[in-house]
C-alpha positions in Angstrom: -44.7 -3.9 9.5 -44.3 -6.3 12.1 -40.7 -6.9 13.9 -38.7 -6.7 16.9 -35.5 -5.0 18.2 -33.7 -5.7 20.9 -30.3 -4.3 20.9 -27.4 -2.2 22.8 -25.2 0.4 21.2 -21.4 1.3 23.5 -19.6 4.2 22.8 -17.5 6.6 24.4 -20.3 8.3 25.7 -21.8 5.0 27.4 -24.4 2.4 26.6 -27.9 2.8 24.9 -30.5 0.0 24.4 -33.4 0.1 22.1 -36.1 -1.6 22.1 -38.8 -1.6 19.7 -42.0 -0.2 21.4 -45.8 1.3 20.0 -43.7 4.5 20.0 -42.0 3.6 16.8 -43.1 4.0 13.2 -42.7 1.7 10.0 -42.5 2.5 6.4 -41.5 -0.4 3.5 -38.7 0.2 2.5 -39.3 -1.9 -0.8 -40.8 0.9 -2.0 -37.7 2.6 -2.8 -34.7 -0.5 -2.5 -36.8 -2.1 -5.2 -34.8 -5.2 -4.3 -34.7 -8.5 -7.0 -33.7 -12.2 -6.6 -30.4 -12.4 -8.7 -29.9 -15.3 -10.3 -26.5 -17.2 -11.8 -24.9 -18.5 -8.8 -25.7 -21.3 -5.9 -27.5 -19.3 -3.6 -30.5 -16.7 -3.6 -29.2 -13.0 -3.6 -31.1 -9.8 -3.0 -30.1 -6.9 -5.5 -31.0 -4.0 -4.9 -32.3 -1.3 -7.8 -32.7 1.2 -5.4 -35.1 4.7 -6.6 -33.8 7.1 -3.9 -36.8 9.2 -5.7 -39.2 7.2 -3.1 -37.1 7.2 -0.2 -38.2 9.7 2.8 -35.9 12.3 3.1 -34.2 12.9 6.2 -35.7 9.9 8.0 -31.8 8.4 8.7 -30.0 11.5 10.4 -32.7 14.6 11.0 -34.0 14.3 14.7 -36.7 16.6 13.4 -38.3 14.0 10.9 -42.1 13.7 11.2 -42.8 10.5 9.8 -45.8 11.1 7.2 -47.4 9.1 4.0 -46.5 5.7 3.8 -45.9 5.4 7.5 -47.7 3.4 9.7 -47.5 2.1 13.3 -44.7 -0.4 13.9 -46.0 -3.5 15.1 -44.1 -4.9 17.6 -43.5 -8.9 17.6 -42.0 -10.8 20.2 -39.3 -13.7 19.3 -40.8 -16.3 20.8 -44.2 -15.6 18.5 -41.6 -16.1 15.1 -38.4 -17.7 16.4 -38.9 -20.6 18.7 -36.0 -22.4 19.4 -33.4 -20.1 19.1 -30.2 -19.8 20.7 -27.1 -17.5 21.0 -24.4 -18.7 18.5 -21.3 -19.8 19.9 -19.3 -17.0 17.1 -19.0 -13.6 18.0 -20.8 -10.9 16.3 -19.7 -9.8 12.7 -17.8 -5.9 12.9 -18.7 -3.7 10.1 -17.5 -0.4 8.5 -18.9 2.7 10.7 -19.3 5.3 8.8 -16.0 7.5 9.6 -13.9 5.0 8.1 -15.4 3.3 4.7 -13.0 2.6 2.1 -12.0 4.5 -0.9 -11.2 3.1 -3.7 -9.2 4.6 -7.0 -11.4 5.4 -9.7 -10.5 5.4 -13.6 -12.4 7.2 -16.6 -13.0 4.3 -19.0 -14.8 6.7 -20.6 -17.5 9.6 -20.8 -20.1 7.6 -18.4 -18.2 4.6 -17.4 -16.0 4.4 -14.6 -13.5 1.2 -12.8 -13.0 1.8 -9.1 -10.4 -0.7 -7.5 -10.5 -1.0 -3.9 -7.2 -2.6 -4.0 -8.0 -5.6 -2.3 -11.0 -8.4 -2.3 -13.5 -7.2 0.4 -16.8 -8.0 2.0 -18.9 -5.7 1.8 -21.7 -2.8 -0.1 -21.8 0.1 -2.2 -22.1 3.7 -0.7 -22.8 6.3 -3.7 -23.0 10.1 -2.3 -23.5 12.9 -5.0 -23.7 16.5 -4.0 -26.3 17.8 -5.8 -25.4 18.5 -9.5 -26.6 14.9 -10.7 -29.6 15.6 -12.7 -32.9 13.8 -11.1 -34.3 10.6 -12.6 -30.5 10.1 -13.7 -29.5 6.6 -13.5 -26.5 4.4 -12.7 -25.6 1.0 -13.0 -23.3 -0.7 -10.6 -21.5 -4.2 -11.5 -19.0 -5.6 -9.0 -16.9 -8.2 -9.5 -13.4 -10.2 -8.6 -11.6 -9.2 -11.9 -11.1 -6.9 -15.1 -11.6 -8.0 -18.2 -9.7 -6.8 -21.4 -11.1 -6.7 -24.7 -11.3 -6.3 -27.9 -12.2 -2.1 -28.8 -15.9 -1.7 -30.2 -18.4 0.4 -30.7 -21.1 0.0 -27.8 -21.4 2.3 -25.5 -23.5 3.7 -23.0 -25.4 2.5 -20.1 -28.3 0.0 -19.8 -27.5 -3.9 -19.1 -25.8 -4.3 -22.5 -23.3 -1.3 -22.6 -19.6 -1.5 -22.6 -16.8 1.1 -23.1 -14.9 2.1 -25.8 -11.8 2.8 -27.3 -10.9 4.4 -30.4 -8.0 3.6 -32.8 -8.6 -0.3 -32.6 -6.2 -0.5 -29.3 -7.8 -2.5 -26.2 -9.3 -1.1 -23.8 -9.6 -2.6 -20.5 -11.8 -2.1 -17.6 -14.6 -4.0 -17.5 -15.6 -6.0 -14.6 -15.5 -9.5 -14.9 -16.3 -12.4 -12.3 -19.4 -10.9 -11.2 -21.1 -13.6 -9.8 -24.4 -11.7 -11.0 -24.3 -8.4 -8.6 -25.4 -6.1 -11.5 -27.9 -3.6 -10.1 -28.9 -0.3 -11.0 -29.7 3.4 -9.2 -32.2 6.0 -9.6 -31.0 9.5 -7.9 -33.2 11.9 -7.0 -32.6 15.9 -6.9 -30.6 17.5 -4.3 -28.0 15.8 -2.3 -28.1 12.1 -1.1 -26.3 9.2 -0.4 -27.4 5.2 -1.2 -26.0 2.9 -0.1 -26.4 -0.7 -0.2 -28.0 -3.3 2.2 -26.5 -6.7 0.9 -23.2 -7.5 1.2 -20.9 -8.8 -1.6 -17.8 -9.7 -1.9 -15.8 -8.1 -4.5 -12.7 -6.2 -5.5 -13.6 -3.6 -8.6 -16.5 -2.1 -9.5 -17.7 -0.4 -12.7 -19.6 2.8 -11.9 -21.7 3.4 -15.6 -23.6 7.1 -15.8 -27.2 6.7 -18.2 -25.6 9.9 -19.9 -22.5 12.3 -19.6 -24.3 14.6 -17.9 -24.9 13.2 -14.3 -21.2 11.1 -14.9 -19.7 14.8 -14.6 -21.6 15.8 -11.8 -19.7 16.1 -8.5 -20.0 12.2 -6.9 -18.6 9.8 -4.6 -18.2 6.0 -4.3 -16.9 4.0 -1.1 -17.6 0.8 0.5 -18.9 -0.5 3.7 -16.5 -3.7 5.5 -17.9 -6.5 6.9 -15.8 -9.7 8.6 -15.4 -11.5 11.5 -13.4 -10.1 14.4 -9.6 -9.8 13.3 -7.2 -10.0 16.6 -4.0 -8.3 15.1 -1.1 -9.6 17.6 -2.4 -13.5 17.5 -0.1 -14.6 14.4 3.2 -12.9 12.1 5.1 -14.8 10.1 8.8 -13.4 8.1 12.1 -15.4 6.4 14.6 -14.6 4.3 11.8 -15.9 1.1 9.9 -13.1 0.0 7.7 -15.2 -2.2 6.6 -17.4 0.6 5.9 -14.6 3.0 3.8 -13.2 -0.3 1.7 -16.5 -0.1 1.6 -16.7 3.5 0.1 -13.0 3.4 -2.0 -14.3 0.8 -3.6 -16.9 2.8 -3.7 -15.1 5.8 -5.7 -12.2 4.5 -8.0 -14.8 2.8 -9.0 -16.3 6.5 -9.2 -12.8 7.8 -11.3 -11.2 4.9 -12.9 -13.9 3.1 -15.1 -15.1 6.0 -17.8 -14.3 8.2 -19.2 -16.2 11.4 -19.2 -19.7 9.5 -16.9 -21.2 7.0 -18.4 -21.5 3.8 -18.1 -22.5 0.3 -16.8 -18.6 -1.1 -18.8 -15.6 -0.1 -19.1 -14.5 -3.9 -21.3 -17.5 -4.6 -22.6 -19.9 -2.4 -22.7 -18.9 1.5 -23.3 -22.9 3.0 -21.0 -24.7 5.3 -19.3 -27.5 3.4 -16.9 -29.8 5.4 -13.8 -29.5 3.1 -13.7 -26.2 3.5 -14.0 -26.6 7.1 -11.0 -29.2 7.3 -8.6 -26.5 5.4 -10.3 -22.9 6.3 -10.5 -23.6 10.2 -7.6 -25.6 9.8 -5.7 -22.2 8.6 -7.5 -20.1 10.7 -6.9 -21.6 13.8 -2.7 -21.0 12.9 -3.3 -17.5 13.0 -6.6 -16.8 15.4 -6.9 -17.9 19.1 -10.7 -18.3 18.3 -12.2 -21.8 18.8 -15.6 -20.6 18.4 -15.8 -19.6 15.1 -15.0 -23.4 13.4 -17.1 -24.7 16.0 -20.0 -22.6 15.0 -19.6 -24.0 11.3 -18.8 -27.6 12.4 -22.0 -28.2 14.8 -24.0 -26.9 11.7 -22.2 -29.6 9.1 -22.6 -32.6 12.0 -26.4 -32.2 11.5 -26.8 -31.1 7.9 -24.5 -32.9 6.2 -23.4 -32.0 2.2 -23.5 -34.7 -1.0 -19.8 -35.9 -1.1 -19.5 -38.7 0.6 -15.7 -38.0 1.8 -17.0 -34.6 2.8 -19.3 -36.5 5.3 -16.7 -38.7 6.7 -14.4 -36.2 7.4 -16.9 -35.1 10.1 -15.4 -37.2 12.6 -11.4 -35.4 12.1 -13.6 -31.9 12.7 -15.0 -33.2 15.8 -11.8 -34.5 17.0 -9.8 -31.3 15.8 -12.0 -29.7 18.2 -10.9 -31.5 21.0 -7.3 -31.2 19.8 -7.7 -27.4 19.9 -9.8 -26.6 23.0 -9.0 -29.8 25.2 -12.8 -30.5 25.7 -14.6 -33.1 24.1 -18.2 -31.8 24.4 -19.0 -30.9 20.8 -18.4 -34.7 19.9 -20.5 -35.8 22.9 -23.5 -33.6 21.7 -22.9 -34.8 17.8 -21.9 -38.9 18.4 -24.3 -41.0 16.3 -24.4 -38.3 13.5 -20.6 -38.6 13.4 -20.7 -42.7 13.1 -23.7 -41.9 10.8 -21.5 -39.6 8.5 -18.4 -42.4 8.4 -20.7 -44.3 5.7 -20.1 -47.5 7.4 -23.9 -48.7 6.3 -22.3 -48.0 2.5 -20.1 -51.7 2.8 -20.9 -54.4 0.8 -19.6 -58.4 0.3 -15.8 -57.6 0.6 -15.9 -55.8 3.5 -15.1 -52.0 1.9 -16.9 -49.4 1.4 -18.5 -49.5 -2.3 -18.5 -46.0 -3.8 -22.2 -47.0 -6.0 -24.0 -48.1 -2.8 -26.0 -45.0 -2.4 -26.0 -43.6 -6.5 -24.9 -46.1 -9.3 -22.3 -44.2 -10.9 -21.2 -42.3 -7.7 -17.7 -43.1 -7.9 -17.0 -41.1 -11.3 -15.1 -38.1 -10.8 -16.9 -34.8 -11.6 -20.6 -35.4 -10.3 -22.5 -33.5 -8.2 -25.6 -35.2 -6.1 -26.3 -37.7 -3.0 -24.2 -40.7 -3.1 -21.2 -39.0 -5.3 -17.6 -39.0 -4.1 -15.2 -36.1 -4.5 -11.3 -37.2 -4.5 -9.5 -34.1 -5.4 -11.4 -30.9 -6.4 -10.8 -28.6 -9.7 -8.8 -30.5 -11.0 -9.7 -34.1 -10.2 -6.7 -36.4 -9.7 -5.9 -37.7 -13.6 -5.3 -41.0 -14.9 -1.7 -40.5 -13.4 -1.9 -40.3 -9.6 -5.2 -42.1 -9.3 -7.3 -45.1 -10.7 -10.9 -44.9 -10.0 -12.7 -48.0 -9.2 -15.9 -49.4 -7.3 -13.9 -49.5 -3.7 -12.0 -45.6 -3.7 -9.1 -45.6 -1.1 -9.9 -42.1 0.0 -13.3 -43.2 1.2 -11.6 -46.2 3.3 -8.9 -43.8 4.2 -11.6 -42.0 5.6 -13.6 -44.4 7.0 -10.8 -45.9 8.8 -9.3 -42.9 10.1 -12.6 -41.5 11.4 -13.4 -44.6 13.4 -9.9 -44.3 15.5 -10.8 -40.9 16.5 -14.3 -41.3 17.3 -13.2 -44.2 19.4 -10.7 -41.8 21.4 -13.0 -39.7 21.7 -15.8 -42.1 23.4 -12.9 -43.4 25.5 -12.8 -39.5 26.9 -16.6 -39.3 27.1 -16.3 -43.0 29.5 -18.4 -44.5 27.0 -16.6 -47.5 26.9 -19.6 -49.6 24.8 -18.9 -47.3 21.9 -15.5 -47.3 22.4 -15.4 -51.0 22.2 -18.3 -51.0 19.4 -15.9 -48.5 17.1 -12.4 -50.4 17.6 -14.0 -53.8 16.4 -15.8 -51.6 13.3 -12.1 -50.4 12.8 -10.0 -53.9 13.3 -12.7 -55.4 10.8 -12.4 -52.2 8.1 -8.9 -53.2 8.6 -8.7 -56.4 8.0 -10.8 -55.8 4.5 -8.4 -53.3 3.2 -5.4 -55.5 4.3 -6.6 -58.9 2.4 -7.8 -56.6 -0.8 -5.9 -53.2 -0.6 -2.4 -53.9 0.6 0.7 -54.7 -2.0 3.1 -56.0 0.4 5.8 -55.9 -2.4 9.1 -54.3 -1.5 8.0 -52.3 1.6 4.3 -52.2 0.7 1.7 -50.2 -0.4 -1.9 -49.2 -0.5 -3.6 -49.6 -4.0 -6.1 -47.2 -5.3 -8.7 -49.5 -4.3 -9.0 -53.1 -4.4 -6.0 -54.0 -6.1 -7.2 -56.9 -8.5 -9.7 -53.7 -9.6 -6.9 -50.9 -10.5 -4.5 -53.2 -11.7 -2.2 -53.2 -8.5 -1.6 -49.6 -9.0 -0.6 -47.1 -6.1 -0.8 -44.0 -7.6 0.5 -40.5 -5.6 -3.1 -39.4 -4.7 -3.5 -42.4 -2.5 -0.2 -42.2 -0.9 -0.6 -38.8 -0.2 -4.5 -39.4 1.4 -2.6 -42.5 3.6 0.4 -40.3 4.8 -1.6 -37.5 6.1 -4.0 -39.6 7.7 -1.3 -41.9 9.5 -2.3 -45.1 8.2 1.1 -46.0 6.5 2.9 -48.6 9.0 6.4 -47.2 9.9 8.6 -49.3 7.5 6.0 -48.0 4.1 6.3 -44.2 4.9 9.5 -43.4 3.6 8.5 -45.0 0.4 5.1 -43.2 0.1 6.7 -39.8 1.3 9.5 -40.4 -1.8 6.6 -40.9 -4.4 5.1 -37.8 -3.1 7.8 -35.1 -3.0 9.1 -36.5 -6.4 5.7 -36.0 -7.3 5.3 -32.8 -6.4 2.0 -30.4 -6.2 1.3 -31.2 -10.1 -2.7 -31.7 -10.8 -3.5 -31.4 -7.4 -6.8 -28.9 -6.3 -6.6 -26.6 -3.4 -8.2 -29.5 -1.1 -5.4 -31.8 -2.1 -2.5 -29.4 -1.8 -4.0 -28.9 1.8 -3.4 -32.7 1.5 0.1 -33.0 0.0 1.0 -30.7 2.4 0.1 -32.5 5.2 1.7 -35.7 4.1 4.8 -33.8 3.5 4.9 -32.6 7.2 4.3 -35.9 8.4 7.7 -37.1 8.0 11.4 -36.0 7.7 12.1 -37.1 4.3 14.1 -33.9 3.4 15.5 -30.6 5.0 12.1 -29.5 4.3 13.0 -28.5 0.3 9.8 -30.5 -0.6 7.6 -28.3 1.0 9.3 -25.0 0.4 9.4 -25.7 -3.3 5.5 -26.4 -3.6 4.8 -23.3 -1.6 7.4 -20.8 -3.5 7.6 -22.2 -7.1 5.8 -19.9 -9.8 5.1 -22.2 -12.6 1.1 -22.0 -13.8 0.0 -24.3 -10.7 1.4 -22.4 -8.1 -0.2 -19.8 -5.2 2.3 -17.8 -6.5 0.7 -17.2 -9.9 -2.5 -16.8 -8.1 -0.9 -13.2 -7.5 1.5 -12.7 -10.8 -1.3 -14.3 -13.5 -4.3 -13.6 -11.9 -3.5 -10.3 -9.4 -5.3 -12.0 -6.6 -5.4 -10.6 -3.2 -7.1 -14.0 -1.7 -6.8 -17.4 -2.3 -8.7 -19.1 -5.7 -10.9 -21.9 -5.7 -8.1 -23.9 -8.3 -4.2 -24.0 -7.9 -4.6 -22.8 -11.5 -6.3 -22.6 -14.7 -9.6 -19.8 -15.1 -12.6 -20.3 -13.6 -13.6 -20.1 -9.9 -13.8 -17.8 -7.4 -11.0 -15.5 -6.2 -11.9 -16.0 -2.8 -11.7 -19.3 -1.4 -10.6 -20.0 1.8 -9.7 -23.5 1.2 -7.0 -22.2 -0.6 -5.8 -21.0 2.5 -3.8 -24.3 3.0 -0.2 -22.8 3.0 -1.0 -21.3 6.5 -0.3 -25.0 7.7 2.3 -26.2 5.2 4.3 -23.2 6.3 3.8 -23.3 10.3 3.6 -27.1 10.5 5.7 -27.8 8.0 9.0 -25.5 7.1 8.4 -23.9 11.0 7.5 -27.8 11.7 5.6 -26.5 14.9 3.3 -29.4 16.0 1.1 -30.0 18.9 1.8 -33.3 20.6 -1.4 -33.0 23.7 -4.6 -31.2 23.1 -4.4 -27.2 23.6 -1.1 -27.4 22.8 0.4 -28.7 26.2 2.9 -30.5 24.7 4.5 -29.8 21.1 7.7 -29.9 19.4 9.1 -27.4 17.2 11.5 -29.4 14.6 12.5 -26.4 11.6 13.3 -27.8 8.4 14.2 -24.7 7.0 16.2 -25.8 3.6 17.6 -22.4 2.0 15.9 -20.6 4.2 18.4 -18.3 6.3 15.8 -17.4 8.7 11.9 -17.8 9.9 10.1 -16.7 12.5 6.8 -17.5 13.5 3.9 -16.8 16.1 1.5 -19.7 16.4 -1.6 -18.8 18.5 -3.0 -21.8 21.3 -5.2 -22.0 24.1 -2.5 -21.6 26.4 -1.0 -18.5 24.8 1.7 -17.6 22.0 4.0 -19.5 20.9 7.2 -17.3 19.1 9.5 -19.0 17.4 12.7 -17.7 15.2 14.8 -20.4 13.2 18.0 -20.1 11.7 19.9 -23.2 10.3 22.2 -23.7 14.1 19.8 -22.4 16.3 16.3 -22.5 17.0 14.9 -20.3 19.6 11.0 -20.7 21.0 9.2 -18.8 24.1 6.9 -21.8 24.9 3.7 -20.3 27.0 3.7 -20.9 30.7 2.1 -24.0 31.5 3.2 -26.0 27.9 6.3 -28.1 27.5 8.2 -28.2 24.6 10.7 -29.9 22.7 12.8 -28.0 20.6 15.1 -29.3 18.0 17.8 -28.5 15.3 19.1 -29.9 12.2 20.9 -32.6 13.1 23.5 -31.5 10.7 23.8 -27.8 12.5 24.0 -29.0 15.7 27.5 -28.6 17.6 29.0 -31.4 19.4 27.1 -30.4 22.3 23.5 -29.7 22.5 23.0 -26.5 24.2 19.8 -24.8 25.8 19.9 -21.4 27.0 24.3 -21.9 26.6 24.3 -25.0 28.8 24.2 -28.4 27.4 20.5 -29.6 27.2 19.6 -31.9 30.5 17.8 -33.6 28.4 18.4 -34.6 24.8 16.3 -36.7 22.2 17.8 -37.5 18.1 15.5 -38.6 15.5 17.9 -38.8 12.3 17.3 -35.4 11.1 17.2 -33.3 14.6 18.5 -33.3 18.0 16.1 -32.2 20.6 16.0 -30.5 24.1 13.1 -32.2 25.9 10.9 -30.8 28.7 11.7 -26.9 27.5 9.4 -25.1 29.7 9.1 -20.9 29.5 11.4 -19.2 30.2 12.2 -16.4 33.2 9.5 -13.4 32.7 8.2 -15.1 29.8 11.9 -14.8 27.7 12.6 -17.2 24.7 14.0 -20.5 25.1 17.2 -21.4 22.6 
């Protein structure tokens, strides 16, 4: 076998490095992990039927092992003979389980050789299966994971094999088996004596079923447990609590999702397909970066998405806001610099045709239908895509203006950061001309006005709530339309929107002070069928799904995550007003809420902040300024910081603000 290892191991003890040398020996271990593409979902996944028959005993933990037949000499390979080119990631290394602290899960007797164990949570991780001796040789077992349990209908099969089930008897229903599989189905062969196996991939998964070839071996004396894997958790970087227990349910729910639910990139859902996608970039890192003070990790996943773009056209333009969210997070603008022209590339600029827009068939005739997967195809909304109601489809999509539009103002700040003023210049005229397009075809400048779902002679002048949304998160609204479009959307409400465009709806909710915040604390608390809420109730979920509702999907999506943001951006209303949070204001729109406090991580430090309806109080990091508001209508006749009237004082309609609130003495809370 040829290889290479290169590594250090730190205890308590000290540090130990190993290094593959001609001292070491090789055996393939093939021979006994027997290991299997598995087919059924979007990526290529190695089961494992493991035959611990063939493996060497002792080889793992005996200091006294002689290696003997089927060993050989290792061959060591240098990285620069295989790997040229590579580079140290900018994420930190993934932790996983050691072995003084795997999981247990609780295990139910389905019946005589069929077994549910529940880890109680979703996880990422493998299978360790440890029998002390009483299993018979040659016995096998067969080990499905999955994100569910079914319930069905009582019949006869039984047994193992990859077509048993268990039984009950009487006609009731018996429940138990595994459902959501995502194809990790795999079998064991033990061997005599005592042993452990334990598995190589990881999965992610919540139950398992645990099915014995005969009763025999399933009475024996065994164990199951699981290995962990994640990406490093920092405890103390993020709490949330108010007086709501259903939104500190779904706050918990999509915080464990960006803790547990990811590795070193941000992908699609670990259960099924393991690439970088932009959307789920926009929302996951979005979320995560409310709860972690880590800027590496949605870098690492960003610089790979800049360069290897995905198929939906929106998901390639909204390259350019992960670029400048970057620079909004860290301060620096290097990752744009490195990425520039594939940015621009990704806007679809070269997709324009006669009028001036962006034509949604320029790449793929038929791209603009909802639904389709491929190069060229657009994706509005995801699961479900926005119906007949919020949105009218069309050759010229509003979204992919929005887009367009958007991206180009942000590139252009960011090349007037990098001094590349050409560019600059270059992007601005791209923008004024996009502009102009969408004004003389786009713009109903009845009552206040209003963007149309795309050209407005094409969609019959209609406006439906998916564009407003798209247009009031993005900015592009000019003052005197927003209360209008921010109207049509809480009336609206979260109804037929996917997990993307809740992320969405949120957002354009927080834009503005339409309400006392009731909007936003009624899409995140309400417990109707579309709901995160029923995510838990309907569907026992520990993690976000891939849909606000409805079967189907993973149970682990992190772009489900979005409540992390509607909850500290909007109800908190904490929002950075200067990169690395500098500057930001804290405005609460609290609505029923009696109380909420809040830890928001930045580069500068923490950010704690507890609300009540008449006072807010905030312990800005040293270094940032703040401006700190309350409701206008629970502020006293005199605005008062720290029990003196405010120096300085600011009001918006809705709050009144202290300005310039810097920390205060020894780090102590501001109020």
């Amino acid at each position: 076998a040829e290889g290479w290892t290169d590594c250090w191991a730190t205890g308590s003890g000290g540090s130990l490095r190993l290094v593959t040398d001609a001292t070491w020996s090789s055996f393939d271990a093939d021979a006994y992990l027997r290991p299997r593409r598995g087919g059924g979902t979007f990526y290529v996944k190695a089961l494992e039927d493991t035959d611990a028959r063939r493996e060497p005993v002792g080889w793992r933990d005996d200091d006294a092992f002689a290696p003997g037949e089927g060993w050989a000499a290792a061959v060591p390979v240098l990285p620069a003979r295989k790997a040229a080119g590579v580079h140290a990631a900018m994420a930190r290394p993934v932790m996983v389980t050691p072995a003084s602290q795997l999981l247990v899960p609780s295990i139910t007797r389905l019946n005589a050789t069929w077994f549910l164990a529940d880890f109680g949570r979703e996880l990422q991780g493998g299978l360790v299966l440890s029998s002390g001796g009483g299993i018979p040789p040659g016995s096998r077992v067969r080990l499905v994971s999955g994100e569910s349990v079914q319930r069905m209908p009582a019949h006869s099969a039984t047994g193992a094999g990859r077509g048993g089930s268990p039984s009950a008897t009487g006609g009731e229903s018996s429940s138990g088996v595994v459902g959501d599989t995502w194809g990790f189905d795999f079998e064991w062969t033990l061997r005599a004596g005592a042993q452990t196996i334990e598995q190589h991939e990881y999965m992610e998964f919540r139950y398992v079923n645990v099915v014995f070839a005969d009763s025999l071996a399933a009475r024996a004396g065994w164990a199951l447990r699981a290995w962990r894997v994640e990406y490093p958790w920092e405890e103390g970087h993020a709490r949330f609590d108010s007086s709501d227990a259903t939104l500190n349910a779904v706050w918990e729910l999509s915080r464990y999702t960006v803790q547990a639910g990811v590795i070193d990139t941000y992908t699609d859902s670990n259960t099924r397909e393991r690439r970088p996608y932009e959307a789920d970039g926009l929302v996951a890192a979005t979320a995560r970066g409310w709860v972690q003070r880590d800027f590496a990790w949605a870098r690492h996943s960003h610089s790979y998405v800049f360069a290897f773009p995905t198929w939906p056209v929106e998901w390639q333009q909204m390259t350019a806001l992960l670029a400048y969210a970057d620079y909004w997070a860290t301060g620096e603008a290097d990752l744009a610099a490195a990425y520039m022209p594939l940015l621009v590339h990704n806007l679809r600029l070269q997709d324009r045709d006669g009028t001036g827009l962006l034509n949604c068939s320029a790449v793929t005739r038929g791209g603009c239908a909802a639904g389709r997967a491929g190069p060229g195809h657009h994706i509005v909304d995801w699961r479900p895509a926005p119906n007949r109601s919020m949105f009218a489809f069309s050759e010229h999509l509003s979204v992919t203006q929005a887009f367009a539009l958007a991206g180009l103002g942000r590139l252009g700040s960011l090349a007037e950061l990098l001094n590349r003023s050409a560019l600059a210049a270059s992007l601005a005229g791209e923008a004024a001309a996009l502009r102009v397009s969408m004004e003389a075809r786009m713009w109903d400048g009845n009552g206040t006005g209003r963007w149309c779902d795309g050209a407005c002679s094409e969609v019959g002048w209609r406006s439906g709530v998916t564009t407003s949304a798209w247009m009031l998160w993005l900015g592009l609204l000019p003052a005197a339309s927003v209360p209008a479009a921010w109207r049509q959307v809480a009336g609206w409400g979260l109804e037929g929107f996917g997990d993307y465009g809740a992320f969405v709806f949120l957002g354009a909710l927080a834009a503005f002070d339409g309400d006392d915040g009731s909007a936003l604390l009624r899409a995140l608390t309400k417990c109707d069928a579309q709901s995160w809420c029923a995510m838990m109730r309907d569907y026992n979920a520990t993690m976000t799904r891939e849909g606000l509702y409805g079967a189907g999907g993973t149970s682990s999506h992190p772009w489900g995550a979005a409540p992390l943001a509607g909850v500290a951006g909007g109800v908190v209303g904490v929002s950075q007003t200067s990169p690395g949070f500098a500057t930001f204001s804290v405005r609460p729109r609290l609505a029923r809420l009696t109380h909420a406090t809040l830890r928001v991580p930045t580069l500068h430090g923490f950010i704690d902040v507890h609300a009540t309806p008449n006072e807010t109080r905030v312990a800005p990091p040293c270094g940032t300024t703040a401006t700190v508001c309350v409701r206008d209508g629970s502020a006293p006749r005199r605005l008062l910081l720290d029990g003196s009237p405010a120096a300085a004082q600011v009001a918006d309609g809705r709050h009144r603000c202290a300005v310039g609130v810097g920390c205060g003495a020894g780090g102590r809370a501001r109020r």
